[in-house]
C-alpha positions in Angstrom: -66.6 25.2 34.3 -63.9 28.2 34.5 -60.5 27.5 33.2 -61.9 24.7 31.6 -61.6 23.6 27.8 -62.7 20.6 25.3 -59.9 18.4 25.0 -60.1 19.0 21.5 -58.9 23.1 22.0 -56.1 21.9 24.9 -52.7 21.3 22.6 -51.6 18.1 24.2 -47.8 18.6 26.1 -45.2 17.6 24.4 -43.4 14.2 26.0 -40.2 16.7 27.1 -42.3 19.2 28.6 -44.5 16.4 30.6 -41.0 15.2 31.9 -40.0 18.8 32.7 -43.7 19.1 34.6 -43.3 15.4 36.8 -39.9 16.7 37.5 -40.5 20.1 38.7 -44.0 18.8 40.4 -42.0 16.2 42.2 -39.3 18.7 44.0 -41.8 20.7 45.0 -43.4 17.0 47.0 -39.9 16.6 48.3 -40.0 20.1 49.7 -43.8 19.4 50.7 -42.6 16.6 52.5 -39.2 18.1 53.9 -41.1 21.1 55.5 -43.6 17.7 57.1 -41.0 15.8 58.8 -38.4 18.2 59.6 -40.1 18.4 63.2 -40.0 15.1 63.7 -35.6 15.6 64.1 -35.9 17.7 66.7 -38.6 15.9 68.8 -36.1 16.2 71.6 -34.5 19.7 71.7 -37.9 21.0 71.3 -39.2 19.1 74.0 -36.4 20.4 76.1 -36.1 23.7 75.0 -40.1 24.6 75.3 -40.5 22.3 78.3 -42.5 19.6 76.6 -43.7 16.1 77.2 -44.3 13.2 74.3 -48.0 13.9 74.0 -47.5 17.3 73.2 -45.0 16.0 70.8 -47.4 14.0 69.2 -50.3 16.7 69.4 -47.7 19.0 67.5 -47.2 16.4 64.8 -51.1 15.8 64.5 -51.8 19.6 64.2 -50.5 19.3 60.7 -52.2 16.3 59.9 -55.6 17.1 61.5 -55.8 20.5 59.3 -54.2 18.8 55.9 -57.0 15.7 56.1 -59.8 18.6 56.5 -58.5 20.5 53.9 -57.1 18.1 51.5 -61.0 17.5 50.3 -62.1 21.0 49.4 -58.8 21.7 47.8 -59.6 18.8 46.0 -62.8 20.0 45.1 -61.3 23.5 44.3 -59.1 21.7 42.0 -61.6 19.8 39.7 -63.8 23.2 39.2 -61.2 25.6 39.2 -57.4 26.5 38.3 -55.0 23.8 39.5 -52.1 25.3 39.0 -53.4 28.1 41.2 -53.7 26.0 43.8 -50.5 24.3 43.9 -49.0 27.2 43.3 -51.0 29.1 46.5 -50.3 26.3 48.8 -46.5 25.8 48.2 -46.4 29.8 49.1 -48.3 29.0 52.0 -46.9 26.5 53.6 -43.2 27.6 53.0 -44.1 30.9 55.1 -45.5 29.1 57.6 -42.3 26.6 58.1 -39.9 29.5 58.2 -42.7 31.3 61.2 -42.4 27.9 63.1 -38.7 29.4 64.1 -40.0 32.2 65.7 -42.4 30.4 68.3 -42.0 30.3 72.0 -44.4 28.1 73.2 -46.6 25.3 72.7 -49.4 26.7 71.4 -47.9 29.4 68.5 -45.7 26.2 67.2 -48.8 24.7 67.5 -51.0 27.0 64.9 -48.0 27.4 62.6 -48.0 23.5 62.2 -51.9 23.3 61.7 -51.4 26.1 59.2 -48.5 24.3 57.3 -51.3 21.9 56.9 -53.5 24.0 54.9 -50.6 24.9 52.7 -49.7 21.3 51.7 -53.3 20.2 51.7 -53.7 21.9 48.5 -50.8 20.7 46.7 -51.8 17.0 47.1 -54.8 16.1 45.2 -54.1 18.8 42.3 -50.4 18.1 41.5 -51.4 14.2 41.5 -54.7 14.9 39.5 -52.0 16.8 36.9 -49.5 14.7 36.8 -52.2 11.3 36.2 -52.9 13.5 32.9 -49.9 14.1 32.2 -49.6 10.2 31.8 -52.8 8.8 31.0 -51.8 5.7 29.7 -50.1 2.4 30.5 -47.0 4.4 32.6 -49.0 6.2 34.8 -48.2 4.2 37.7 -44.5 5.0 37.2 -45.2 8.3 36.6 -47.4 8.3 40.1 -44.1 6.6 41.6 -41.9 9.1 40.6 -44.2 11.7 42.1 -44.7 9.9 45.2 -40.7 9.7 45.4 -40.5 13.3 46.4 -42.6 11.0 49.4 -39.6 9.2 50.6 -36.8 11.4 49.6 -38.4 14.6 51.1 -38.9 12.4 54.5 -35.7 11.1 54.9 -34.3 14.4 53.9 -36.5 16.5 56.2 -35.1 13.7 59.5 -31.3 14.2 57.7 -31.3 18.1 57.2 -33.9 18.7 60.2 -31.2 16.4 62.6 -28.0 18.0 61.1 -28.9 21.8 60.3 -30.2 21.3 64.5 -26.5 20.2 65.7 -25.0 23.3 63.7 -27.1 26.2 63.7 -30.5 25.0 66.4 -33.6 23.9 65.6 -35.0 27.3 65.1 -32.6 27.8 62.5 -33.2 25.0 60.6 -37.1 25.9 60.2 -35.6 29.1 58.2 -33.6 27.3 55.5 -35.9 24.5 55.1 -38.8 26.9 54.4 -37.4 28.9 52.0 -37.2 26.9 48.8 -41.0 26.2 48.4 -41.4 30.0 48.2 -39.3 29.8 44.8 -41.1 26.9 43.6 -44.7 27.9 43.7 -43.8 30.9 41.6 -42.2 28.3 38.8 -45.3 26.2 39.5 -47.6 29.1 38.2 -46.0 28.9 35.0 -47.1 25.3 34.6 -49.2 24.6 30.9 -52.0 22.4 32.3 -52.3 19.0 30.2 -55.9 19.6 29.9 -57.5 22.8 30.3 -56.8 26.1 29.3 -55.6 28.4 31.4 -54.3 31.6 32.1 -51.3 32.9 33.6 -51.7 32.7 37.7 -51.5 36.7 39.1 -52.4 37.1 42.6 -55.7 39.2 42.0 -56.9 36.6 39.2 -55.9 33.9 42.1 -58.0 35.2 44.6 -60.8 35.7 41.8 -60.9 32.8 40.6 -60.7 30.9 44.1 -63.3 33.1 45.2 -61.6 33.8 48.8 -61.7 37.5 50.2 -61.0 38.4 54.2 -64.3 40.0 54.1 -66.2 36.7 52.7 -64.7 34.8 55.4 -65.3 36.7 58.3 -68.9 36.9 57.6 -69.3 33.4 56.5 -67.7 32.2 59.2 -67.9 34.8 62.5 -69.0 32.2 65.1 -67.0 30.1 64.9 -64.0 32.5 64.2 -65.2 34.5 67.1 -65.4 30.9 69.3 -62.1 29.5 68.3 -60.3 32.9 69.2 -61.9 32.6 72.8 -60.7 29.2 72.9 -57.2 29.9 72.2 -57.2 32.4 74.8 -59.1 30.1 77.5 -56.0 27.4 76.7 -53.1 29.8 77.0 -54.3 30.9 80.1 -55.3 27.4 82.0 -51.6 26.2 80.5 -50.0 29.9 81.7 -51.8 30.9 84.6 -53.3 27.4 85.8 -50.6 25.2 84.7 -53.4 22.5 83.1 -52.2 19.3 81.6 -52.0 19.4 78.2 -54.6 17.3 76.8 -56.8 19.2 78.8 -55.9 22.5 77.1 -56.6 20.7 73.8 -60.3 19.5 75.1 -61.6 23.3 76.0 -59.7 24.1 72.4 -61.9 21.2 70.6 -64.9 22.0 72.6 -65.0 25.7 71.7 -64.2 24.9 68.0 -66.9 22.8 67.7 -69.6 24.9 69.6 -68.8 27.8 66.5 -68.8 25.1 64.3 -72.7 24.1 65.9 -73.6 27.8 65.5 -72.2 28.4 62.2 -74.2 25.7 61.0 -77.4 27.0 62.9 -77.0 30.2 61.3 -76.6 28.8 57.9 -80.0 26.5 58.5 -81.6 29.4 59.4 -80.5 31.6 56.3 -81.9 28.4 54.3 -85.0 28.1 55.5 -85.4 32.1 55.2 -84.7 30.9 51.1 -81.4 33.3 51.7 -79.3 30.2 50.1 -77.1 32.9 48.8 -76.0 34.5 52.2 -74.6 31.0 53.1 -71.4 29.4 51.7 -73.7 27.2 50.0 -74.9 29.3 46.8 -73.5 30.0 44.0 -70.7 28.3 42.6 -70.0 27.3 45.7 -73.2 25.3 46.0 -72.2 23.6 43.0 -69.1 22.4 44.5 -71.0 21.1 47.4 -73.3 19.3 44.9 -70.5 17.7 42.9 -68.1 16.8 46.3 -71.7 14.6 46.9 -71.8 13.6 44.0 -67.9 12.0 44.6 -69.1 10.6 48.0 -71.6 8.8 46.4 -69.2 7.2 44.2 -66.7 6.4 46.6 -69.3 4.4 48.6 -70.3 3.0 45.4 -67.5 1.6 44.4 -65.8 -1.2 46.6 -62.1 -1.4 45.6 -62.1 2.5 46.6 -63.5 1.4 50.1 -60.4 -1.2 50.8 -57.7 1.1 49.5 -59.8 3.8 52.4 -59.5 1.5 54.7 -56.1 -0.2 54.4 -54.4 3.6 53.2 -55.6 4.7 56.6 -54.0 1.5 58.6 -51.1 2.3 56.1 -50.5 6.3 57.8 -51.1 4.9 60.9 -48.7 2.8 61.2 -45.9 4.1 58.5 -46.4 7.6 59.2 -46.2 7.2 62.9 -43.2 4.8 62.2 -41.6 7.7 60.5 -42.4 10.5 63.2 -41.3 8.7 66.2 -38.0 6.9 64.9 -35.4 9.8 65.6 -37.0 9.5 69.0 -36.9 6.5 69.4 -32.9 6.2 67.8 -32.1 8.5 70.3 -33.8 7.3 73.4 -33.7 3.4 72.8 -30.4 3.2 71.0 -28.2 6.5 73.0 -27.8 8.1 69.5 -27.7 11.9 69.9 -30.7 13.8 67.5 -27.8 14.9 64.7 -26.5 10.9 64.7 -30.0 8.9 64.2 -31.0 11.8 61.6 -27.3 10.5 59.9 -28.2 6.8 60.3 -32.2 7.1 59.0 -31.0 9.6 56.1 -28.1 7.4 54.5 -30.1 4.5 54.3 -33.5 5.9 54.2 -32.7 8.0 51.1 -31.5 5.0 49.1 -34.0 2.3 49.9 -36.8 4.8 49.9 -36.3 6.3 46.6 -35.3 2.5 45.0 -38.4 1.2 46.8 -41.0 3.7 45.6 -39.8 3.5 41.8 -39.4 -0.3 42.0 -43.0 -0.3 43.5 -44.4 2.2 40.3 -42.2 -0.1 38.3 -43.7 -3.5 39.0 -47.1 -2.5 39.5 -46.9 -1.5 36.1 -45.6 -4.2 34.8 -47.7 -6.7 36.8 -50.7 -4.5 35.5 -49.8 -5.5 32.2 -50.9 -8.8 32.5 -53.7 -8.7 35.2 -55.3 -6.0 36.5 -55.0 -6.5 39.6 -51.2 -5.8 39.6 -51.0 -2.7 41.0 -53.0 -3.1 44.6 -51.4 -6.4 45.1 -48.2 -4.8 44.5 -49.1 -2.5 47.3 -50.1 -4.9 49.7 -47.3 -7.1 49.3 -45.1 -4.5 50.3 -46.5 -3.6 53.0 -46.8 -6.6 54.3 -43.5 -7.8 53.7 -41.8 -4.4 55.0 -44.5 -4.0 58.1 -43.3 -7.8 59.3 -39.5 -6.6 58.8 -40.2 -3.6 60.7 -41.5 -5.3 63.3 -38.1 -7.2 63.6 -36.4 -4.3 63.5 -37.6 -2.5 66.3 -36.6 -5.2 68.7 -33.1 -5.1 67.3 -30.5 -2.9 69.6 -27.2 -4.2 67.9 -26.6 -1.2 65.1 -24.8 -3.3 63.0 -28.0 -5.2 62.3 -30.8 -2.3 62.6 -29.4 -0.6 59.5 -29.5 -2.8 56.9 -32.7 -4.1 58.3 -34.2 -1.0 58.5 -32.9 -0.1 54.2 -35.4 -3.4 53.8 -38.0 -2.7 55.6 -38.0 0.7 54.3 -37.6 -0.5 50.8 -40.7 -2.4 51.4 -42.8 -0.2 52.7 -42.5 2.5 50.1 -43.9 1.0 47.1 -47.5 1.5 47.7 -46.7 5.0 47.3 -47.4 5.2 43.3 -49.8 2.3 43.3 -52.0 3.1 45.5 -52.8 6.3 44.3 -52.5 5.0 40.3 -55.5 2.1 41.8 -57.9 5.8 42.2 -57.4 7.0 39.3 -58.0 3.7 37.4 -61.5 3.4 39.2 -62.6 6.7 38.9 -63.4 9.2 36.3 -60.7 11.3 35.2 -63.0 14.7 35.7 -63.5 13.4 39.3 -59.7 12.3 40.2 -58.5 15.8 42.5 -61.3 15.4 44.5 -61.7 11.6 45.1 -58.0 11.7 46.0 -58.8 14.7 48.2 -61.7 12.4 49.9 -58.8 9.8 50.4 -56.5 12.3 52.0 -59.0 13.3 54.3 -59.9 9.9 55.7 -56.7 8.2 56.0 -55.0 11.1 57.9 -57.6 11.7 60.4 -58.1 7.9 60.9 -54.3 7.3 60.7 -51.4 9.4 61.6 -53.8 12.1 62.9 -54.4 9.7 65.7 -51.6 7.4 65.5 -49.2 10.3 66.9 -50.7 11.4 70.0 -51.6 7.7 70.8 -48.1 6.7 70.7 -46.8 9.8 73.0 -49.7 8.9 75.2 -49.0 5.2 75.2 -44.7 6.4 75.9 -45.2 8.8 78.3 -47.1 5.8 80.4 -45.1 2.7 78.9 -42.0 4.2 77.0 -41.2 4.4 73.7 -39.6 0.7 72.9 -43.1 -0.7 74.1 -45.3 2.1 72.3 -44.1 1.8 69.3 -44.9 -1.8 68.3 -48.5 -0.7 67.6 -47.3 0.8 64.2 -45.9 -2.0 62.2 -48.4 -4.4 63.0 -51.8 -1.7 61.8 -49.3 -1.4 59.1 -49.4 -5.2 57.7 -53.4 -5.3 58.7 -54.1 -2.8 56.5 -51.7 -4.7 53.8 -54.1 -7.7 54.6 -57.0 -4.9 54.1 -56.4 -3.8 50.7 -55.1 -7.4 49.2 -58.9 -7.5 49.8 -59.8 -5.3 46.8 -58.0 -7.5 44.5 -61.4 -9.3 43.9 -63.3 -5.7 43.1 -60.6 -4.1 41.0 -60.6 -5.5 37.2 -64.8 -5.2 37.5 -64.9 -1.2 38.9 -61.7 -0.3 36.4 -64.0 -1.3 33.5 -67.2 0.3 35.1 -64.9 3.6 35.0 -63.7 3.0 31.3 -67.0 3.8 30.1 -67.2 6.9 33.1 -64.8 9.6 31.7 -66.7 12.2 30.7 -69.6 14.1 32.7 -70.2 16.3 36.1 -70.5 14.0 39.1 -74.2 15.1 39.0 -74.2 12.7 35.7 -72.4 10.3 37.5 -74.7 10.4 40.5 -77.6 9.4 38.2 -76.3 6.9 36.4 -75.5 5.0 40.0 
C-alpha cells in the first residue's frame, strides 16, 4: 500500500528519538484537548453574551463530538492505507484555525459549524498518533507509553477549563479562542517532520498531502452535491425560523438533521444507481477508495468478532458519557451550585485537576503494566477499577457544597477516573492486528462519542433547563461506574483474543476476514 515498506527496509527509531516522538505527539493531545474543552469555561458568558439557554450549550459541545465520532473512523481508515503523519499533521492545522474562527462568531449557529469543524480537525489526530505511538513501543511498555499519550488527555482538559476560565476574566471569551488556537498551527508543521516507526515515508508538502489523501474541491463537490446542496438549504431554513420566526432551538436542529439526512438518502440513491449502471468508478466507492471500504469491513467484522473489543465498546461509551459530560458541565455547575464566578471554578478544577489527572493517568499506564506482567488481564481491570472507584467518589462529590471538602474530593475522584486513559486504548491494540490498530481505534472513537458524550451533553442541558443542574448532573457518575461494571466483563475474553491476535500481525483485513 503507498507509503508503505517491509519492516525489514524501515530502520527502526532509535530509543531517544521514540522519546522525542511520544513527547512531541503528546503536546500536540494536550493542545487537541485544550482547543476541546476550552468552551466548556465559558458556558456562561457565552450563554449571556449570545443569548443562550443550557441545551444550546449542550448542542454546542456535541457539535464537536457528533462530527469527531463520524470522522474519527475514516481518518482511521485513511491512516492504515495512507501517510500518518499527514494526517496528524493536516488535522492539527485544521483544527487550530477553526478554534481561533470560533472568536469571530456572532451567533448560535456560526459558533456552531466552527465547533463541528474543530471536530474534523482532531478526528484525524486520534487514531493515527495512537496507532504511531503503539509502534513506537511495541513491547511490554506500551501501556505506559499509551498513558503518557493519553496524559495530554487530562492535562489538556484541565488546562483548556484553567486557561479557557482565566484568559475569559482578562481579555473575554473571544479572546481566549485566539491564543488557545494558535499553538497547534506550529505543531502540525513539527509533526510533518516526524520519521514514522514503520513505514517509509516522504517528507509531508501540501500538494503531495492532498495527493496522497486523494481530496480535491472538485472531487467533493461532485461526489457529494446532494447532500451539500441539502445541508446548505438547511442551514438557511434554521437561521431563518431562529431569526425571523424565533423557533426553539431544538427545533432548528430537527429541520437541520432532517435536511442532512434527506442529501444523505439521495447521495446514496445516486450512488446505487451509478452501481447498478457498473459506473463503480463515478462513485466514492472505486478505486482505492473501494479498497478502503473493503478493508474498514473487513475491521467491522473483527470487531464483532472479537468479544473483549465489544465490552471495552460498550463500557468506553458509558465511560464518555458520563466523564466527558462530568468534565463539560462542572464549571457550570461550580459556578451556579457553588456561587463561584467562571475565572474562580476554572482556578479550583485547574489546581487540582492538573495534578491528580496527570498522576492518575501515568499511575493507571503504570499499573496496568505492571499488573499485565503477571496476568493478562491487568490492564482492563485496571481500567475498570478506576472507574469504578472514581465514578462512586464522584458521586459523593457532587452532593458536597462545603469547598473545603469538594476539592480534595474532587483530586480523588479525578485521580480515579483517569487511569483507563492508557489502558484502555493499550487493551485494542493487544487484541488486534497491528496493521489494523488506526482504524479499529477509529471504529472505537466513533461509537463511544456518538453513544456517549455526543448525547450525554444535550441530555444534561435538557434535563437542567427542566430540573437544574445539581439534579441533572447525577446521571454522569453513575453511567460512569456501569460502564466500569461493563468492561470488568471482558476480563474473562481478554488473555484468549490477545493470543488469537499474536498469531494475527501480518495481512490486509481482507486476510483477516477469511481466516474468521
Amino acid at each position: 500500500m503507498s507509503g508503505e515498506a517491509p519492516l525489514s527496509e524501515v530502520t527502526r527509531p532509535s530509543p531517544r528519538y521514540c522519546a522525542y516522538a511520544l513527547g512531541l505527539l503528546t503536546l500536540i493531545n494536550l493542545i487537541n484537548y485544550l482547543d476541546r474543552h476550552v468552551i466548556f469555561a465559558m458556558f456562561e458568558p457565552i450563554k449571556r453574551d449570545l443569548s443562550l439557554t443550557d441545551t444550546q450549550l449542550g448542542w454546542l459541545a456535541s457539535a464537536y463530538i457528533l462530527v469527531f465520532s463520524v470522522s474519527a473512523l475514516p481518518f482511521g481508515v485513511l491512516s492504515d492505507l495512507r501517510s500518518r503523519r499527514a494526517v496528524i499533521a493536516g488535522g492539527a492545522v485544521f483544527w487550530s484555525a477553526f478554534t481561533v474562527m470560533s472568536g469571530l462568531v456572532r451567533n448560535f449557529w456560526s459558533l456552531f459549524a466552527c465547533r463541528a469543524a474543530v471536530g474534523i480537525g482532531e478526528a484525524a489526530y486520534g487514531p493515527s498518533s495512537q496507532s504511531m505511538v503503539a509502534d513506537y513501543y511495541p513491547g511490554k511498555g506500551r501501556a505506559l507509553a499509551m498513558g503518557i499519550l493519553a496524559s495530554g488527555i487530562a492535562l489538556g482538559g484541565v488546562l483548556g477549563i484553567y486557561l479557557g476560565g482565566r484568559l475569559e476574566a482578562v481579555y473575554g471569551w473571544r479572546a481566549a479562542f485566539f491564543i488557545v488556537g494558535a499553538p497547534g498551527l506550529v505543531l502540525g508543521v513539527l509533526a510533518s517532520r516526524l520519521r514514522d516507526p514503520t513505514r517509509r515515508t516522504q517528507p509531508v508538502r501540501v500538494r503531495r498531502y492532498l495527493r496522497d489523501l486523494e481530496i480535491g474541491v472538485s472531487t467533493i463537490l461532485r461526489q457529494f452535491t446532494p447532500f451539500l446542496a441539502t445541508t446548505v438549504v438547511g442551514v438557511v431554513v434554521a437561521v431563518w425560523l431562529a431569526k425571523a420566526r424565533r423557533a426553539d432551538a431544538t427545533i432548528d436542529i430537527a429541520i437541520l438533521s432532517a435536511f442532512v439526512g434527506l442529501g444523505l438518502a439521495l447521495n446514496i440513491g445516486r450512488w446505487v444507481r451509478q452501481i447498478r449502471a457498473d459506473q463503480i468508478d463515478s462513485t466514492p466507492f472505486g478505486g482505492s477508495v473501494g479498497l478502503a471500504l473493503d478493508d474498514l469491513l473487513g475491521a467491522l467484522h473483527f470487531v464483532l468478532r472479537t468479544p473483549t473489543l465489544i465490552y471495552v465498546f460498550v463500557g468506553g461509551a458509558l465511560f464518555s458519557f458520563g466523564i466527558n459530560g462530568l468534565v463539560g458541565w462542572a464549571p457550570t455547575y461550580l459556578a451556579r451550585e457553588l456561587a463561584l464566578t467562571p475565572a474562580s471554578a476554572a482556578v479550583l478544577l485547574g489546581k487540582w485537576g492538573l495534578v491528580s489527572g496527570t498522576a492518575g493517568t501515568l499511575f493507571g499506564g503504570f499499573l496496568a503494566d505492571r499488573m499485565g506482567r503477571y496476568y493478562k488481564q491487568g490492564r482492563l481491570v485496571t481500567a475498570a477499577l478506576g472507574v469504578i472507584v472514581g465514578g462512586g467518589l464522584a458521586n459523593w462529590l457532587l452532593l458536597v457544597r462545603d469547598l473545603q471538602i469538594f476539592a480534595p474530593l474532587f483530586a480523588a475522584s479525578f485521580f480515579c477516573l483517569t487511569w483507563f486513559n492508557g489502558p484502555m486504548a493499550a487493551v485494542i491494540f493487544d487484541v488486534v492486528p497491528a496493521r489494523i490498530g488506526a482504524t479499529v481505534i477509529g471504529a472505537y472513537l466513533l461509537f463511544i462519542h456518538i453513544v456517549g458524550d455526543a448525547v450525554a451533553f444535550p441530555i444534561v442541558g435538557m434535563l437542567s433547563d427542566r430540573f437544574g443542574i445539581d439534579t441533572a448532573i447525577l446521571l454522569l457518575p453513575i453511567t460512569a461506574v456501569i460502564g466500569g461494571t461493563v468492561t470488568l466483563i471482558g476480563a474473562r475474553t481478554v488473555a484468549h483474543d490477545m493470543d488469537r491476535a499474536s498469531v494475527r500481525t501480518t495481512g490486509t483485513f481482507r486476510r483477516i476476514r477469511k481466516a474468521d
